[in-house]
C-alpha positions in Angstrom: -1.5 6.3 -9.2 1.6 8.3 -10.4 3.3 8.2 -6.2 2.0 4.3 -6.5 4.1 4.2 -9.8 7.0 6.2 -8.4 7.8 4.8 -4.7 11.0 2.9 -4.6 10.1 -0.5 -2.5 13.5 -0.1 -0.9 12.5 2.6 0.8 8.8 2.5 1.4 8.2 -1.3 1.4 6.2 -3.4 -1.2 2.6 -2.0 -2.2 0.1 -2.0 0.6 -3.6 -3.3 -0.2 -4.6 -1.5 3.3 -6.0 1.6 4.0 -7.6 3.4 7.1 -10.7 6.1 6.8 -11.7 9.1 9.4 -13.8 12.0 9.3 -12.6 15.6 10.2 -14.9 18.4 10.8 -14.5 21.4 9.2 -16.3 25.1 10.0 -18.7 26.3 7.4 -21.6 28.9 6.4 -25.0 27.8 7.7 -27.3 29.0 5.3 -27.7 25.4 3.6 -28.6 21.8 3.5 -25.3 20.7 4.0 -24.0 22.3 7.6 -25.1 20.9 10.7 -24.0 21.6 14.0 -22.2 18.6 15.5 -23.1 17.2 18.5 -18.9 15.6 19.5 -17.0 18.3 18.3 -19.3 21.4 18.7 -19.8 24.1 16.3 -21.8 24.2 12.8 -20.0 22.7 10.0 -19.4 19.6 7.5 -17.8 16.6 7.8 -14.8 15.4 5.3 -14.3 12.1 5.1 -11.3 10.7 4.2 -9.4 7.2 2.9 -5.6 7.5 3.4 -3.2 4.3 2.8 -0.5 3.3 5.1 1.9 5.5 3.3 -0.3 8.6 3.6 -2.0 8.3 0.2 -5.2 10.0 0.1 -7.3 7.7 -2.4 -10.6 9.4 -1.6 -12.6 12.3 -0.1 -16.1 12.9 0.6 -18.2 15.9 1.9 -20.9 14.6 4.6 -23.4 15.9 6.9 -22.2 16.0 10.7 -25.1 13.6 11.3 -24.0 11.1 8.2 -23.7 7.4 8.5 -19.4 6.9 9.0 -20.1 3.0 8.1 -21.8 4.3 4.6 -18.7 6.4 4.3 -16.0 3.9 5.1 -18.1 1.4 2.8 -18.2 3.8 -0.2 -14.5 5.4 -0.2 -13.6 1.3 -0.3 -15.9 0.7 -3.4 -15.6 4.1 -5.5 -11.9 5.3 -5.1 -11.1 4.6 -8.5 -7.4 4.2 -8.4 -4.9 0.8 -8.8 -5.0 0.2 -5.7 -6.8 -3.0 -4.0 -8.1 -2.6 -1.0 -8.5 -5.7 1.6 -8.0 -4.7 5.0 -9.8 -1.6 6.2 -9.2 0.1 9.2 -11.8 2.8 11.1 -12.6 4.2 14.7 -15.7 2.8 17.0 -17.7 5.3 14.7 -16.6 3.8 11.4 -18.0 0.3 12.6 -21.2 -1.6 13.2 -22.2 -4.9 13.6 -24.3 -4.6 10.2 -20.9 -3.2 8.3 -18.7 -5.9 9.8 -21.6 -8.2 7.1 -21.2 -5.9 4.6 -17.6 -6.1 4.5 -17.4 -10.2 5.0 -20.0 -10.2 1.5 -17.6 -7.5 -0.4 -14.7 -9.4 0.1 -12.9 -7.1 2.6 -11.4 -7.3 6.5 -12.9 -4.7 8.7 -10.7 -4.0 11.5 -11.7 -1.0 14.2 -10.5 0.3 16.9 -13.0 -0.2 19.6 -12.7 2.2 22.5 -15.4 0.4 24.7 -13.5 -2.8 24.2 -14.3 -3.8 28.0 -17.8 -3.9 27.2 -18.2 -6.1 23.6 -20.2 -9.6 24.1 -19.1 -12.7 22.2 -22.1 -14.6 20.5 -21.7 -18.7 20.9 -21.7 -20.6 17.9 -24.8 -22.5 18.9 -23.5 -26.4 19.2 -21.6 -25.5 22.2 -22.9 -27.0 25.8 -23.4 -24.6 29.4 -20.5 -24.5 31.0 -17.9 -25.5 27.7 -16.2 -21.8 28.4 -16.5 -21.4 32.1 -13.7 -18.2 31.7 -16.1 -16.5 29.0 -18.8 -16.7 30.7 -19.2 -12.9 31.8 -18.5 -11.6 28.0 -20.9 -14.5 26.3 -24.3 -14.0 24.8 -26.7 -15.9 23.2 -25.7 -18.1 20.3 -25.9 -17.3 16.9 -29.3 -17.7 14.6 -27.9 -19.4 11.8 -31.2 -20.9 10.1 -32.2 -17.0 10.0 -28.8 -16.3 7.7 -29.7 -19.4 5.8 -33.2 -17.7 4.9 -32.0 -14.7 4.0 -29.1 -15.6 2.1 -30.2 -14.2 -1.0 -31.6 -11.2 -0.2 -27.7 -10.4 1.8 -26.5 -11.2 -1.4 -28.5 -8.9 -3.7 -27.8 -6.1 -1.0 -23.8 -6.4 -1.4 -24.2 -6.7 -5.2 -26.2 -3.3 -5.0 -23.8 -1.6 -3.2 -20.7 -3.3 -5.6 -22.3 -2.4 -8.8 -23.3 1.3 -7.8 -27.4 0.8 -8.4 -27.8 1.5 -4.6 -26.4 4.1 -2.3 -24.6 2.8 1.2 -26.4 5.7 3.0 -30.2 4.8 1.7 -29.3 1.1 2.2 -27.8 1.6 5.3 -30.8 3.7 6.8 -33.0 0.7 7.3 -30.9 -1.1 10.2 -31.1 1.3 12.6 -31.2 0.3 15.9 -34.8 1.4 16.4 -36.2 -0.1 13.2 -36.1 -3.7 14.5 -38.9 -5.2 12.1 -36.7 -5.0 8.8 -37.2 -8.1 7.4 -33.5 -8.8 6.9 -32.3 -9.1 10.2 -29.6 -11.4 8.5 -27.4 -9.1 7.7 -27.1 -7.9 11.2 -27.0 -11.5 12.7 -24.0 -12.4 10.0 -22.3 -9.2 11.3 -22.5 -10.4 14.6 -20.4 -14.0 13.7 -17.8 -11.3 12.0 -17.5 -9.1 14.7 -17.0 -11.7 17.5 -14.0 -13.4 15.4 -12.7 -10.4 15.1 -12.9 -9.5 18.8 -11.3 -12.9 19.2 -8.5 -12.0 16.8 -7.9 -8.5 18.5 -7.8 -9.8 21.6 -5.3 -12.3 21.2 -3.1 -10.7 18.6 -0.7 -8.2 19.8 0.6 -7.8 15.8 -3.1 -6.6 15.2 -3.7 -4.3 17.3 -0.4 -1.9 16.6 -1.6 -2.4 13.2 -4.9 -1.3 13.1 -3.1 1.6 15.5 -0.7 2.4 13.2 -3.5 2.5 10.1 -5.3 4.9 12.3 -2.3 7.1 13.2 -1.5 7.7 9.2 -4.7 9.0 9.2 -4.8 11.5 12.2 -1.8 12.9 10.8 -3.5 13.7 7.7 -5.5 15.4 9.7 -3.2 17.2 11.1 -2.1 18.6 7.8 -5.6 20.1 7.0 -4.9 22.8 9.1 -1.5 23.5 8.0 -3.2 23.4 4.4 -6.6 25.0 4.6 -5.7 28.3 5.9 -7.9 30.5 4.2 -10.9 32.0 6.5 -9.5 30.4 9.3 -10.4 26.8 8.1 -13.5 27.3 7.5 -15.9 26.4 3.9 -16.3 30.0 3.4 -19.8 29.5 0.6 -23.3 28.4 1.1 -23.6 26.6 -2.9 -22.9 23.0 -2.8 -20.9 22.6 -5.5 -18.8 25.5 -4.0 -18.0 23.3 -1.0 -17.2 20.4 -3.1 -14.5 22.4 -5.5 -13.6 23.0 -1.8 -12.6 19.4 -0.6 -11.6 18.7 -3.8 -8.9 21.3 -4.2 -8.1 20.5 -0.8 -7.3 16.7 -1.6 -5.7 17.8 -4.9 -3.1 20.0 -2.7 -2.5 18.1 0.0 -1.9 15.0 -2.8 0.4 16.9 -4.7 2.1 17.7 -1.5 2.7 14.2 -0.8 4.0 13.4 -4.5 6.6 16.2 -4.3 7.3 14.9 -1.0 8.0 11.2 -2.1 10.0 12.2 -4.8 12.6 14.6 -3.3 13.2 11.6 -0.1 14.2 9.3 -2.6 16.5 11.9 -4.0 18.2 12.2 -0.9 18.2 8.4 0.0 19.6 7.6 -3.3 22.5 9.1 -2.4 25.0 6.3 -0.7 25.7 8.6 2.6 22.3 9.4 3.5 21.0 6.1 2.9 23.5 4.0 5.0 22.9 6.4 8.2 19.2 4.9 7.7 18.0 2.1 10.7 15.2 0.1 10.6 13.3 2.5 12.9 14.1 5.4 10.7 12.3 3.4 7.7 9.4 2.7 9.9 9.3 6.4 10.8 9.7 7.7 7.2 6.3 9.7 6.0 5.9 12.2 2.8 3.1 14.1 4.6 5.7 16.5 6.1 5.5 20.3 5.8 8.1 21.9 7.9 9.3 23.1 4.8 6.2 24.4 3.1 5.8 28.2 3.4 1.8 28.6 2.9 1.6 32.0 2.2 3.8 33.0 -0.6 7.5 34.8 -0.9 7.1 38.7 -0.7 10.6 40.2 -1.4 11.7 43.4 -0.1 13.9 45.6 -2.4 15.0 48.4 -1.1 16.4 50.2 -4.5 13.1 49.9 -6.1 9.9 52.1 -5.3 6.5 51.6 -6.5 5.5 54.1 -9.8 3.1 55.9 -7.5 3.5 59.7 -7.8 4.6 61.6 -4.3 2.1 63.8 -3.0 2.7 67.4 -2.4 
């Protein structure tokens, strides 16, 4: 909230209600409930999940399993981050999506947009009142049309799902856990069907928008480099969640988020500095503004200042 307070809209641009989530994986001790070995990446470890704005504002972290649900991640950070800022457009990886979160985030009042790598292969579902041979160029990327009576059934029950999930009486993981794509039988099938209407206007809208999809790139991008600045940051043990106790881990993330935050607040405050000075800002183009980041760390020297005095000793006695 206090680099929210402090940005000068001059320089960064009016507040942004968008924000993009990924998950990095970090090393850790196996003797607990928490490391798993992860079946992408390689290697035992954790997951850390995080929700970074377009400006590289980290409004929330969480420590996961490597097999946890992304969607229940993605859906939580966007519900529980507890600062001023609203969030309405959401941006994630193919991992961070799903047909029953694109539903979710209709019924919360939010715009899911991913980054689908296996773009080639999405199907569009017909809206149902449309005749064989009405889209003769989609015909090799349309499915079957949409059950609408089945959303009309189930209305309620979608409803009382999302208002779980909003008030904090459910947990996205546990509610999440029942549309698997083996469990078929769950008797709200809704949700998944009303994801399906989402999802195809949204392929529609990514596939015609050019404006979208540098975007949702750009979201995603803010992100990585946050990343990137993990290992810059989290040096100690070579990157690696060096403790077996939970809580330990937690402190972990937590001081991890709290640094690399405080990073970014220093950061903000000491451009402005410079670009309030009359020189430094008229030497600034558009592409420089669109370029301009506070998660930079060039400057950072992680390991401390040891000084060398050469007219001092240490009051240790000389041996004979």
């Amino acid at each position: 909230n206090a680099i929210f307070t402090a940005r000068n809209p001059s320089i960064w641009g009016e507040g942004t209600t968008s924000c993009a989530s990924d998950s990095k994986k970090f090393g850790s001790w196996d003797q607990n409930l928490m490391t798993e070995w992860h079946i992408r990446y390689g290697g035992r470890g954790v997951m850390i999940y995080w929700h970074v704005e377009k400006k590289s504002t980290c409004i929330y972290s969480q420590l996961k399993r490597c097999s946890s649900s992304e969607v229940a991640a993605m859906i939580e950070g966007v519900l529980r981050h507890c600062t001023d800022m609203e969030i309405d457009r959401q941006y994630v990886d193919s991992h961070g999506q799903s047909e029953v979160a694109f539903a979710f985030s209709h019924l919360l009042g939010f715009d899911l947009l991913p980054r689908l790598k296996a773009i080639a292969s999405q199907k569009l579902y017909r809206p149902g009142d449309d005749k064989p041979g009405d889209y003769p160029n989609l015909e090799p990327i349309l499915t079957r049309p949409i059950n609408w009576e089945l959303i009309i059934q189930q209305y309620d029950e979608m409803i009382k799902y999302a208002t779980a999930l909003k008030q904090g009486t459910a947990d996205p993981e546990a509610i999440l856990r029942r549309f698997t794509r083996n469990n078929i039988q769950h008797p709200y099938k809704a949700l998944a069907e009303l994801g399906k209407v989402i999802k195809t206007i949204f392929l529609c809208r990514y596939i015609g928008s050019e404006e979208l999809r540098q975007e949702i790139h750009e979201g995603l991008n803010v992100v990585e480099n946050w990343n990137s600045a993990n290992v810059f940051i989290f040096y100690g043990k070579g990157g690696e969640v060096a403790t077996n106790r939970l809580e330990d881990q937690e402190l972990s993330v937590l001081a991890l988020h709290l640094l690399q935050i405080s990073l970014v607040y220093v950061n903000t405050l000491m451009i402005q500095q410079v670009l309030n000075e009359p020189n430094w800002l008229s030497r600034m183009k558009l592409e420089d503004f669109r370029a301009l980041t506070p998660l930079i760390y060039a400057h950072v020297n992680p390991y401390g200042l040891f000084e060398l005095d050469m007219n001092t000793r240490l009051p240790i006695e000389v041996a004979a």
